[in-house]
VMD Tcl script that draws the C-alpha trace (Angstrom):
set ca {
  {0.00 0.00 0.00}
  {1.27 3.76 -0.58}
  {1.87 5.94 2.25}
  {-1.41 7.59 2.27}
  {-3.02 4.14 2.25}
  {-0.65 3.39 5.43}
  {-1.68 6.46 7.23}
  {-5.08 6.01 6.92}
  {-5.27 2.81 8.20}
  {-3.13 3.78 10.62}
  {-5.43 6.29 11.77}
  {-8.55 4.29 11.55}
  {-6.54 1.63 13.41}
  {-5.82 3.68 16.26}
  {-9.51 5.78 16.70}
  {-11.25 2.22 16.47}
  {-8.63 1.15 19.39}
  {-9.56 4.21 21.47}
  {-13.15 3.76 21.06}
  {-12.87 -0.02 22.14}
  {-10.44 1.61 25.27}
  {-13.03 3.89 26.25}
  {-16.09 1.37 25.82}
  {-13.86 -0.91 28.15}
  {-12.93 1.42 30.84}
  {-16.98 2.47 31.14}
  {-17.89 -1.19 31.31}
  {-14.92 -2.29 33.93}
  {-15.68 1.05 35.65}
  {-19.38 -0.21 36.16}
  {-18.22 -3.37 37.09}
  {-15.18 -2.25 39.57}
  {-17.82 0.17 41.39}
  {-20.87 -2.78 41.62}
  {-17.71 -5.36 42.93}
  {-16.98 -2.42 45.89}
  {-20.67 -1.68 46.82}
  {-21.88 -4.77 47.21}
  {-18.80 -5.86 49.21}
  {-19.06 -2.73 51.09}
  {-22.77 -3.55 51.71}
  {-22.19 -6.95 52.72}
  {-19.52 -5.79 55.69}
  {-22.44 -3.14 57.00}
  {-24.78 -5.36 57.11}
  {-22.12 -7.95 58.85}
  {-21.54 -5.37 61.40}
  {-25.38 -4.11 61.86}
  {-26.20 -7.76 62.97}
  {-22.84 -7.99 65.05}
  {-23.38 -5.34 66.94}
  {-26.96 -5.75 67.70}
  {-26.29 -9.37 68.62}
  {-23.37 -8.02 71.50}
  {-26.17 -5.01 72.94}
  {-28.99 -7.56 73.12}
  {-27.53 -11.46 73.56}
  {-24.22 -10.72 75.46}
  {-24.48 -10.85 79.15}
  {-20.70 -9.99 80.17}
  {-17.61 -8.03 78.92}
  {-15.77 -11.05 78.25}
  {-17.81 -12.53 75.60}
  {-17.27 -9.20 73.40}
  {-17.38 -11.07 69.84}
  {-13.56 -10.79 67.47}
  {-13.26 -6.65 66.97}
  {-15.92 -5.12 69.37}
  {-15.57 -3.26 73.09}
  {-18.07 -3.99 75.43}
  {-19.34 -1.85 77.99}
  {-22.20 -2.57 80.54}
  {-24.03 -0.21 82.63}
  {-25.82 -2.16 85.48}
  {-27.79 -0.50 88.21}
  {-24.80 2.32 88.31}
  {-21.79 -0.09 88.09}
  {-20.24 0.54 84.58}
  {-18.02 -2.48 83.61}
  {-15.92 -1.53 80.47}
  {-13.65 -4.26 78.08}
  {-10.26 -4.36 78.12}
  {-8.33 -2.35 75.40}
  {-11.53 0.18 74.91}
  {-10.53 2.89 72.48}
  {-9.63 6.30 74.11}
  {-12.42 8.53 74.46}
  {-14.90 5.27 74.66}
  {-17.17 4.45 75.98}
  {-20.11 7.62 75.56}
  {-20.85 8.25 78.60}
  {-23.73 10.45 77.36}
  {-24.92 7.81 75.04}
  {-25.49 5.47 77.83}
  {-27.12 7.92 80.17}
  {-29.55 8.59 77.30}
  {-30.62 5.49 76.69}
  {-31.09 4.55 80.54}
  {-33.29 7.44 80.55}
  {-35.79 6.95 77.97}
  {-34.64 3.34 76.42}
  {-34.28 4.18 72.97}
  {-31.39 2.27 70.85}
  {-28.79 4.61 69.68}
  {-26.35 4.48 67.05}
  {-23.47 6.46 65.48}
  {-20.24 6.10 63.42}
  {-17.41 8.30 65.38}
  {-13.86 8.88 64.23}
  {-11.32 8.95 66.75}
  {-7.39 8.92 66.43}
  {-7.98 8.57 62.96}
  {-9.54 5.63 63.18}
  {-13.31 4.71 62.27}
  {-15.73 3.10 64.90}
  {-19.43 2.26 64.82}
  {-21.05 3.21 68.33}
  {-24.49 1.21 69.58}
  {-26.26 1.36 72.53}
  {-29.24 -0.64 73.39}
  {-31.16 -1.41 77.14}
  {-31.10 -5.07 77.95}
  {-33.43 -5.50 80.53}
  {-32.19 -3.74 83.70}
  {-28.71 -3.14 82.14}
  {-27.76 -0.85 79.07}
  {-24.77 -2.07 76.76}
  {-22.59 -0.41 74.91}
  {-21.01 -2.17 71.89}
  {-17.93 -0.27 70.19}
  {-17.26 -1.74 67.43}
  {-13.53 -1.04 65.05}
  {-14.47 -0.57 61.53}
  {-10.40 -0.05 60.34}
  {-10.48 -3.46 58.88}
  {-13.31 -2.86 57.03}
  {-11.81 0.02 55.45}
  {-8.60 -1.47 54.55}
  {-10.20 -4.47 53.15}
  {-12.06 -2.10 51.14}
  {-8.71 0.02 49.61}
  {-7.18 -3.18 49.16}
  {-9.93 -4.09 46.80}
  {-10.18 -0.97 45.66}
  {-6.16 -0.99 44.75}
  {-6.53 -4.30 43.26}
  {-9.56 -3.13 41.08}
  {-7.66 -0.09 39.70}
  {-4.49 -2.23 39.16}
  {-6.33 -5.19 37.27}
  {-9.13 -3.06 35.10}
  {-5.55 -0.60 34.05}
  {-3.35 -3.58 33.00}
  {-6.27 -4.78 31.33}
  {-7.38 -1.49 29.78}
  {-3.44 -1.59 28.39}
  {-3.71 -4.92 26.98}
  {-7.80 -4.75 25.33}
  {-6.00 -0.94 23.61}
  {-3.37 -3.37 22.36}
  {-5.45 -6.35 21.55}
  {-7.86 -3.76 19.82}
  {-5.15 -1.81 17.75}
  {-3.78 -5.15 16.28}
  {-7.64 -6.39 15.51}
  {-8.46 -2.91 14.19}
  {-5.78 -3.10 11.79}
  {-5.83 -6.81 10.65}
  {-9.68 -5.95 10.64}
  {-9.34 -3.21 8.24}
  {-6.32 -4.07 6.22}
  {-8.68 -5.71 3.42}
  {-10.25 -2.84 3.16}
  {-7.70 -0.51 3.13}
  {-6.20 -2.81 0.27}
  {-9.03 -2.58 -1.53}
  {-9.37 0.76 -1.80}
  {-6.13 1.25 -2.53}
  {-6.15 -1.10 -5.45}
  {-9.66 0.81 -6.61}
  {-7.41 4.09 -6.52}
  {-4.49 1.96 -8.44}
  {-7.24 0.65 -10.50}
  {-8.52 4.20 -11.68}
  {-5.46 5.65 -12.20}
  {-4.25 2.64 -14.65}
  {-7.44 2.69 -16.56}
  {-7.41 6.21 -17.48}
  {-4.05 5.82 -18.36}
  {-5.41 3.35 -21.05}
  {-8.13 5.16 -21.73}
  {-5.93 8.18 -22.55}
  {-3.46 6.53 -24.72}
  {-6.33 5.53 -27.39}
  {-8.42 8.33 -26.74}
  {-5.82 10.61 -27.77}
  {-5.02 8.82 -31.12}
  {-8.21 8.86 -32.41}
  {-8.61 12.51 -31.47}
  {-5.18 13.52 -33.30}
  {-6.05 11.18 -36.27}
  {-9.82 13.04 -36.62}
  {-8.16 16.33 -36.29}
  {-5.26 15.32 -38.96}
  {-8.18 13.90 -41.12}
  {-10.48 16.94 -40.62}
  {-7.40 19.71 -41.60}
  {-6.63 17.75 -44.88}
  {-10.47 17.94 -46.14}
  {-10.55 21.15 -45.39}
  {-7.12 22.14 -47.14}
  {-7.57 20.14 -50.24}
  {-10.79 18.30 -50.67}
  {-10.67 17.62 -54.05}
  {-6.47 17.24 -54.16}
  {-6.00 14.82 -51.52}
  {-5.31 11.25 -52.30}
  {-8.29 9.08 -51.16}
  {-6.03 6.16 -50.40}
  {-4.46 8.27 -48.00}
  {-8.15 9.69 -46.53}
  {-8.73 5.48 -46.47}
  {-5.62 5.13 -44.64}
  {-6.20 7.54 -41.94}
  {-10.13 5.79 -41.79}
  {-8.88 3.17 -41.38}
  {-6.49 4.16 -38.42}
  {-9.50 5.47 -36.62}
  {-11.61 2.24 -36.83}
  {-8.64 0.04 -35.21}
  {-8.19 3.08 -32.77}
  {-12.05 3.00 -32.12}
  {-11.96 -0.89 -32.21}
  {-8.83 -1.22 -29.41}
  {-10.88 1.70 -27.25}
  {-14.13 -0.59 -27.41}
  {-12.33 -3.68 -26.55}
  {-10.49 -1.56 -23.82}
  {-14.18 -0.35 -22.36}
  {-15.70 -3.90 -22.79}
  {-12.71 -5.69 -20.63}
  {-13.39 -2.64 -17.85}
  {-16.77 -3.76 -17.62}
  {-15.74 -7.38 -17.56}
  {-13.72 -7.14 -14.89}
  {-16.09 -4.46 -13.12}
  {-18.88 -6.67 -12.93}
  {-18.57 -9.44 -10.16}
  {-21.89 -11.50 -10.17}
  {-22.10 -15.13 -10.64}
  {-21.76 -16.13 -14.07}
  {-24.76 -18.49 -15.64}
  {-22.79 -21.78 -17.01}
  {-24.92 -23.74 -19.35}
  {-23.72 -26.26 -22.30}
  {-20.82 -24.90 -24.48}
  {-18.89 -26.38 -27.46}
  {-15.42 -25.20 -26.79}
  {-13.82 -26.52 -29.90}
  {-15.96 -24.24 -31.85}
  {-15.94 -21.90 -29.78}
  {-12.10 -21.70 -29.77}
  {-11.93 -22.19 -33.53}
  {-14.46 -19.06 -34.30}
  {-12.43 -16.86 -32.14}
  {-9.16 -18.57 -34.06}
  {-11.04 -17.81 -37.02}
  {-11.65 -14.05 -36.36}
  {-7.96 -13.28 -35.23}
  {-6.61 -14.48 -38.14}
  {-7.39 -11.40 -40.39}
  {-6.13 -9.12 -38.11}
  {-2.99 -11.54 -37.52}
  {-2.25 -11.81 -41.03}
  {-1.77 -8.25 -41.24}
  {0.73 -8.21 -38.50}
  {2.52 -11.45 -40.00}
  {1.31 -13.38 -37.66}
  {0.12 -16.94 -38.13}
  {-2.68 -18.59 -35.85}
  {-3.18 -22.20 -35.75}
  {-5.72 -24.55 -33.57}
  {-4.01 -28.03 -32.66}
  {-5.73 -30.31 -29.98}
  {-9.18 -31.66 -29.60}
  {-10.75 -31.90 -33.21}
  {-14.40 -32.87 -32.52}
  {-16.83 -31.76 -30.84}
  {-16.15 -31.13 -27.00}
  {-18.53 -29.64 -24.23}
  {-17.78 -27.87 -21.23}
  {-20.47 -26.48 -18.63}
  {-19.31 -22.43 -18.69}
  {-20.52 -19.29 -19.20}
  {-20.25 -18.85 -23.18}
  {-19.88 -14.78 -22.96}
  {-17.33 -15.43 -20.60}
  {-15.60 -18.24 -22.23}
  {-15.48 -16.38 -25.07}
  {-13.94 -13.12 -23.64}
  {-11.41 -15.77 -21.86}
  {-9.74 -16.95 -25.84}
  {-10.32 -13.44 -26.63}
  {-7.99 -12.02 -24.23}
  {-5.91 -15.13 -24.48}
  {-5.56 -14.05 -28.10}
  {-5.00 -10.49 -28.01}
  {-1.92 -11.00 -25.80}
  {-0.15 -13.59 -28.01}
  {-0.72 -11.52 -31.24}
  {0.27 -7.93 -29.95}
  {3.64 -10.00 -28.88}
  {4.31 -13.01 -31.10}
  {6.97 -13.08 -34.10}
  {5.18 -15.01 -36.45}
  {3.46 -17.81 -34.86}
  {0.49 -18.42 -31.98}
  {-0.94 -21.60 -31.45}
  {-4.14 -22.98 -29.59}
  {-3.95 -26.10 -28.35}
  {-7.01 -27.37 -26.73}
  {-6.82 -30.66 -24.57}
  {-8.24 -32.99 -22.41}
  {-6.92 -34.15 -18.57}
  {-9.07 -36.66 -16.81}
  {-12.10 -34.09 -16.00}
  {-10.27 -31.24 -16.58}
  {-9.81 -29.00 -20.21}
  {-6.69 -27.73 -21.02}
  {-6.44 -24.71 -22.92}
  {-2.65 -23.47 -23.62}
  {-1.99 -20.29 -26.20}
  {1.60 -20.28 -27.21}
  {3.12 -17.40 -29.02}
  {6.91 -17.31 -30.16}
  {7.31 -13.42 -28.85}
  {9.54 -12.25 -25.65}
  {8.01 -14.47 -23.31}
  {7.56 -14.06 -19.75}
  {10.81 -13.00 -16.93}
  {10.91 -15.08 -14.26}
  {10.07 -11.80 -12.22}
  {6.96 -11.22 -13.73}
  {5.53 -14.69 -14.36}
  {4.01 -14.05 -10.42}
  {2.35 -11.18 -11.15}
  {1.37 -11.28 -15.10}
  {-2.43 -12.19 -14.16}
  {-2.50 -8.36 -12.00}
  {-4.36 -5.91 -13.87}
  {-2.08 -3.54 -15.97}
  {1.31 -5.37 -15.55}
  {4.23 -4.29 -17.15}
  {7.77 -5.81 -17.83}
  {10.70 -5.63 -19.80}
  {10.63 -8.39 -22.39}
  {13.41 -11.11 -22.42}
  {15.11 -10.67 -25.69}
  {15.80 -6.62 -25.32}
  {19.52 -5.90 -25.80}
  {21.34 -2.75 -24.06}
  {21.77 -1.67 -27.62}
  {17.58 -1.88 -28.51}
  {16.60 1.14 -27.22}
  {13.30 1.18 -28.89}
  {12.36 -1.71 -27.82}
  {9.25 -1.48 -25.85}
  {8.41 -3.00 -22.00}
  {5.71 -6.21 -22.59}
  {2.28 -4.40 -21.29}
  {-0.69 -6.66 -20.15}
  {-3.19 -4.33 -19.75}
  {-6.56 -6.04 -18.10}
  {-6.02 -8.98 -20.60}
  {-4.46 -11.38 -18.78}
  {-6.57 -10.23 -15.62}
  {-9.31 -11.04 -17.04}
  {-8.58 -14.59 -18.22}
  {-7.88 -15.25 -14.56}
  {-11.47 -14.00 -13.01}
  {-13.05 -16.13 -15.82}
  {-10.87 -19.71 -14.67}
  {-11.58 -17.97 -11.05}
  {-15.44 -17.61 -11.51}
  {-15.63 -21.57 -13.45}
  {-13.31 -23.20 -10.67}
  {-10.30 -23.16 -12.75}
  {-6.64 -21.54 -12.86}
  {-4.50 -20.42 -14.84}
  {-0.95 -20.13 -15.03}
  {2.13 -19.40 -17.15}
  {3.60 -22.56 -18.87}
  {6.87 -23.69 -18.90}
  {8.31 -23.93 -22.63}
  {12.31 -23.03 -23.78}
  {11.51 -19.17 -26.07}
  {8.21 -17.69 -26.47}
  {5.39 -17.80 -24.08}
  {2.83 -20.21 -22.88}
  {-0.17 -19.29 -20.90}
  {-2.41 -22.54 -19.20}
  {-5.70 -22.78 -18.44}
  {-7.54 -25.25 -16.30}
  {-11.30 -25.76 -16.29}
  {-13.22 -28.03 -15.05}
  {-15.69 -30.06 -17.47}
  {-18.48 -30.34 -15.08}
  {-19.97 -28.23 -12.63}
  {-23.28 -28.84 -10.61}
  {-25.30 -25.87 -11.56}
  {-26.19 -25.01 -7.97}
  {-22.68 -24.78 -6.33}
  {-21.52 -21.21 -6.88}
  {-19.00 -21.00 -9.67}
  {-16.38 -18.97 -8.05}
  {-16.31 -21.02 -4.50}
  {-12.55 -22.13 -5.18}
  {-11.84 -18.79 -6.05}
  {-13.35 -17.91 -2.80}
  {-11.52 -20.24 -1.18}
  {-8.03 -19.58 -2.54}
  {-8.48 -15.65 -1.35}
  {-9.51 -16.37 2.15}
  {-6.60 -18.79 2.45}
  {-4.34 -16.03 0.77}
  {-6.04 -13.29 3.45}
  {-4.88 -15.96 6.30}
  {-1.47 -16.19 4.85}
  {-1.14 -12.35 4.73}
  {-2.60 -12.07 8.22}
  {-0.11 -15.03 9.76}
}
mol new
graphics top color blue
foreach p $ca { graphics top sphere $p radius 0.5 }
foreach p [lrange $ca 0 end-1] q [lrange $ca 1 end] { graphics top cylinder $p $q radius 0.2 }
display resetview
């Protein structure tokens, strides 16, 4: 991907990570403050039944329950626990309660530490229960600390987790648009190229009839005509393999008759061929042969395969159509440049370009081998019928293979292996 590719999926990468960050730190907020109210709940309600159980059940100082102070007023003769917190017990508290026998309860600080005060009547006596509610508290910032700790480390790690998902997430489709930018940029490159012939041939044409309409040698109007219709011809190819390749619904395979198929398109070329010096022969199969395809398709598939031999062979292309087990075999050889070991990897990408194999330091003019959508195109067709395709070994020239299967069930989808081959690419790239 370019830079600007990078840095947008860079960005994306990073604002979906802080959105999952914040979403997680509101959910293990929620969670950390439930965890610390209902433990903090359960310990009042521990010490509500404590201390009511030591002012109305507990008949002496020395059966104070495990963190309590005990103090009993009977009949004027205060009896107090040992180790009662300084400033304890409340006096007032106990003299208030002797007088009109209301319970009486209060949370009191003292020394920096946190008590719970109650004082009940228990028959003729009134008790005092102190009880120490530091434990309580530090149990509480422990969990608290512990809380904080865990939900950070795992705030840090989900941000993490999330950047890494966000990006392997959204690489696809940061590819993709990247290669729909590449894609848009290439085509108007070949749409210029053509486009820009035909306008300097019309304007060429135009200037002569006007200069000398009745001097001008028609042969040389017929030439220039005749310029224009192969421009407008290699345009209208150009614009019919763009909408080929657009379009990515599931083709309709019904009964086709390859052989003739193959030899019609043969049969067209060779006109066109000729006129280059160029020689096309059929070998293979010589009867009748049918394939379940897509017969547009198909078609567009020698068409392509075709147009790429011609533009580069010497003198010779030749379409051999054969038979493996269930499989057709269709190889189109040409005796051009061929195919550098470089490029043979990435001849099927739309547009590819490389320098052909017999160019000498001294052959300046000699041109790189262009591929255009051709190629391309013959791979989504073996793609979208269950085939492949691939570039075939042979000593000069080049070979390009293609595998199709001979029989498909109607009501599979036609491009499941090509499905299948890209999501175990994807994996590949993501592993």
């Amino acid at each position: 991907m370019k830079d600007q590719a990078k840095d947008e999926l860079q960005r994306s990468s990073w604002r979906m990570a802080l959105q999952t960050g914040a979403l997680l730190v509101l959910l293990l907020v929620a969670i950390a403050g439930s965890v610390l109210l209902i433990v903090s709940t359960s310990q009042a309600t521990a010490a509500q039944r404590l201390l009511t159980t030591a002012t109305e059940h507990v008949d002496s100082i020395v059966d104070a329950p495990a963190g309590t102070w005990l103090a009993i007023s009977n009949q004027g003769v205060l009896t107090v626990s040992p180790g009662m917190p300084s400033g304890l017990p409340d006096l007032k508290a106990i003299e208030a309660v002797a007088a009109n026998g209301v319970a009486a309860q209060e949370d009191v600080s003292i020394g920096g530490r946190s008590y719970t005060v109650r004082t009940a009547g228990s028959g003729s006596r009134v008790v005092q229960a102190v009880f120490d509610r530091h434990e309580n508290l530090e149990e509480l910032n422990r969990l608290g600390l512990a809380l904080l700790l865990t939900c950070g480390g795992a705030v840090v790690l989900a941000s993490l987790l999330a950047v890494w998902l966000a990006r392997r997430a959204m690489r696809p489709m940061a590819e993709a648009l990247d290669r729909q930018r590449r894609f848009v940029a290439d085509a108007s490159h070949e749409l210029r190229t053509p486009l820009t012939l035909l306008n300097m041939r019309a304007q060429m044409l135009r200037r002569r009839v006007a200069s000398a309409p009745t001097q001008e040698p028609p042969l040389s109007i017929e030439a220039d005509l005749d310029a224009m219709i192969e421009d407008s011809r290699s345009l209208t190819r150009l614009l019919e393999d763009l909408l080929i390749s657009a379009d990515s619904r599931r083709v309709e395979l019904t009964h086709v008759d390859v052989v003739a198929l193959a030899e019609d398109v043969v049969q067209s070329f060779s006109a066109s061929a000729a006129r280059r010096g160029v020689t096309v022969v059929r070998s293979g199969i010589a009867g009748p042969m049918g394939i379940t395809a897509a017969p547009t398709a198909l078609r567009r598939l020698f068409v392509a395969l075709l147009d790429n031999a011609v533009r580069f062979a010497k003198g010779r292309v030749d379409v051999g159509l054969t038979r493996d087990s269930r499989t057709l075999v269709i190889t189109v050889r040409d005796d051009g440049p061929g195919f550098a070991d470089d490029v043979k990897m990435r001849a099927f990408e739309r547009f590819a370009t490389a320098e052909p194999l017999d160019t000498k330091p001294e052959e300046d003019t000699v041109r790189p081998r262009h591929y255009g959508l051709g190629l391309a195109l013959v791979a989504e067709v073996a793609a979208q019928h269950g085939g492949r395709v691939e570039i075939g070994a042979q000593p000069s020239g080049a070979a390009v293979v293609v595998h199709l299967p001979i029989r498909r069930n109607p009501g599979n989808p036609p491009a499941a292996g090509s499905l299948f081959r890209s999501l175990v690419s994807r994996l590949r790239r993501m592993f």
